[in-house]
C-alpha positions in Angstrom: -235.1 127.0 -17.7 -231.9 127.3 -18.4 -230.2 124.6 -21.6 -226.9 124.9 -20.7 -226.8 121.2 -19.1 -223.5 119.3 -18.3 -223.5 117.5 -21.7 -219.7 116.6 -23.9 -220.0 116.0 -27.4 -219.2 113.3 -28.6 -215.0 112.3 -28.4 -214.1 111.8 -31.9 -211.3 109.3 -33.0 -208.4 111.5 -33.3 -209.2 113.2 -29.1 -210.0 109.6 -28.1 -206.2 108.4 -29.6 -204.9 111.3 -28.1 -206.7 110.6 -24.3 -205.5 107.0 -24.3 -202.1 107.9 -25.3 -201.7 110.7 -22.6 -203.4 108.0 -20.3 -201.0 105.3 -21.7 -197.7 107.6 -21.6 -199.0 108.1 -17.5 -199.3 104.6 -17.1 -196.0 104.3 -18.4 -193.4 107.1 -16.0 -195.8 105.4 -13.2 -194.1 101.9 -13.9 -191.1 103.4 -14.3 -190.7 104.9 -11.3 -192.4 102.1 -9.5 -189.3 100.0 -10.6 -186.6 102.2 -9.6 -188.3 102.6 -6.2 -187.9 98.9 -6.3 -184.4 98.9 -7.4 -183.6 101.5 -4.8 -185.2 98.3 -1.9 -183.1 95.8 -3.6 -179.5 97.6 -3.7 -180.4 98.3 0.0 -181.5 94.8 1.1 -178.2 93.5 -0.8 -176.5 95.6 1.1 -177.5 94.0 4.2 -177.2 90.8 3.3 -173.6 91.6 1.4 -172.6 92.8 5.0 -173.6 89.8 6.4 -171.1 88.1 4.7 -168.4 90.6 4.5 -168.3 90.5 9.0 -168.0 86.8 8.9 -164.0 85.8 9.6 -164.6 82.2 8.0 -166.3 83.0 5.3 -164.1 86.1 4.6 -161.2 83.6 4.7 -162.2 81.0 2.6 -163.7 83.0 0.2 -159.6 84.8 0.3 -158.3 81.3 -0.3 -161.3 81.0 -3.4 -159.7 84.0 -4.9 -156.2 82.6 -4.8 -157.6 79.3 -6.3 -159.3 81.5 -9.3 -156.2 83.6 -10.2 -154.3 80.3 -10.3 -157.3 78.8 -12.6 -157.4 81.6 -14.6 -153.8 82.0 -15.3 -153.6 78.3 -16.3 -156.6 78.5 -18.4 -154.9 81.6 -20.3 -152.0 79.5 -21.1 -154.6 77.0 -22.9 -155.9 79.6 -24.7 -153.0 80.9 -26.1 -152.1 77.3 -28.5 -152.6 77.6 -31.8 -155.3 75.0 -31.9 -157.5 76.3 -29.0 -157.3 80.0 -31.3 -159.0 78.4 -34.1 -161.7 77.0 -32.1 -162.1 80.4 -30.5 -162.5 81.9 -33.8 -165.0 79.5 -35.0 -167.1 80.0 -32.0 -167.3 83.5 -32.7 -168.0 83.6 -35.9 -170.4 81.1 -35.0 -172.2 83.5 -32.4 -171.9 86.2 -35.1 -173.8 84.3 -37.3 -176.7 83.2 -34.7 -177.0 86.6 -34.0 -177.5 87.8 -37.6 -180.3 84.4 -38.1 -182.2 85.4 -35.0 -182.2 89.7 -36.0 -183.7 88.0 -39.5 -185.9 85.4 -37.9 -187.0 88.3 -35.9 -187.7 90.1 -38.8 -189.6 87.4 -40.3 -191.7 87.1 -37.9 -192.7 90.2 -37.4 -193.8 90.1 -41.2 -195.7 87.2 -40.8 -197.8 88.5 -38.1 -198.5 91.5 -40.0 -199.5 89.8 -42.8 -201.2 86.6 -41.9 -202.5 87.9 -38.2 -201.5 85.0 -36.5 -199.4 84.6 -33.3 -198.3 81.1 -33.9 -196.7 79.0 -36.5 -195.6 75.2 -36.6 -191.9 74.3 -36.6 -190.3 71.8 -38.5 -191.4 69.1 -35.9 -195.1 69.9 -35.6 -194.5 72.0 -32.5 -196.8 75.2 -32.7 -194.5 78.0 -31.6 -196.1 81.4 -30.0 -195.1 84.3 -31.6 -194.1 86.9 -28.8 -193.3 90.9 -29.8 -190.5 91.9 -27.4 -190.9 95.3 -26.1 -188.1 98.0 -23.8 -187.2 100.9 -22.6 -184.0 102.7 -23.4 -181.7 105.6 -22.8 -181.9 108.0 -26.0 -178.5 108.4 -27.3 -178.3 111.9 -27.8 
């Protein structure tokens, strides 16, 4: 009888890593390209519906008269802007965005650190609230 049966060995740790990440990475372009076929249906369907909008004489003339109505707005709000004290504010609100940018990239940080070191995916606030702690995960186009 012959002993050559249909038996694997044994994955070991380092071919089972690399199986799940192959199977993983699949996973992955398969999302991917389920979302840009969806993409592809929604520009299409708004499409539609845009033209819907566009054919339609009364809406295509009040939204003519909205446009008018904006440029004034816009021009007026411009001139408001452009006073001295208005400038100042603007300033301070960016600086202030600025700054709640660089507290959340830190808090981010922080948290990250904490959940690495303590294992936990929650903490309590200030007011007792337990707060999840949620990793946030993309995709991007490489800069090359």
């Amino acid at each position: 009888m012959d002993n050559t049966t249909d038996q694997t060995q044994p994955e070991s740790p380092d071919q089972k890593k690399g199986l799940d990440i192959v199977n993983l990475g699949e996973m992955i372009k398969r999302y991917l390209a389920d979302i840009e076929r969806l993409k592809a249906q929604i520009r299409e369907q708004k499409t539609m519906y845009d033209d819907a909008f566009s054919q339609d004489a009364t809406y295509h003339e009040n939204d003519q008269k909205v446009k008018d109505l904006t440029k004034t707005r816009t021009a007026v709000k411009q001139k408001i802007l452009k006073t001295p004290a208005l400038e100042a504010v603007t300033v301070k609100i960016n600086s202030y965005k600025d700054e709640l940018k660089d507290a959340q990239s830190a808090l981010s940080g922080y948290l990250q650190e904490y959940y690495r070191t303590s294992g936990s995916h929650s903490i309590e606030n200030n007011q007792g609230e337990l707060l999840e702690i949620v990793p946030v995960y993309k995709l991007v186009k490489r800069k090359e």
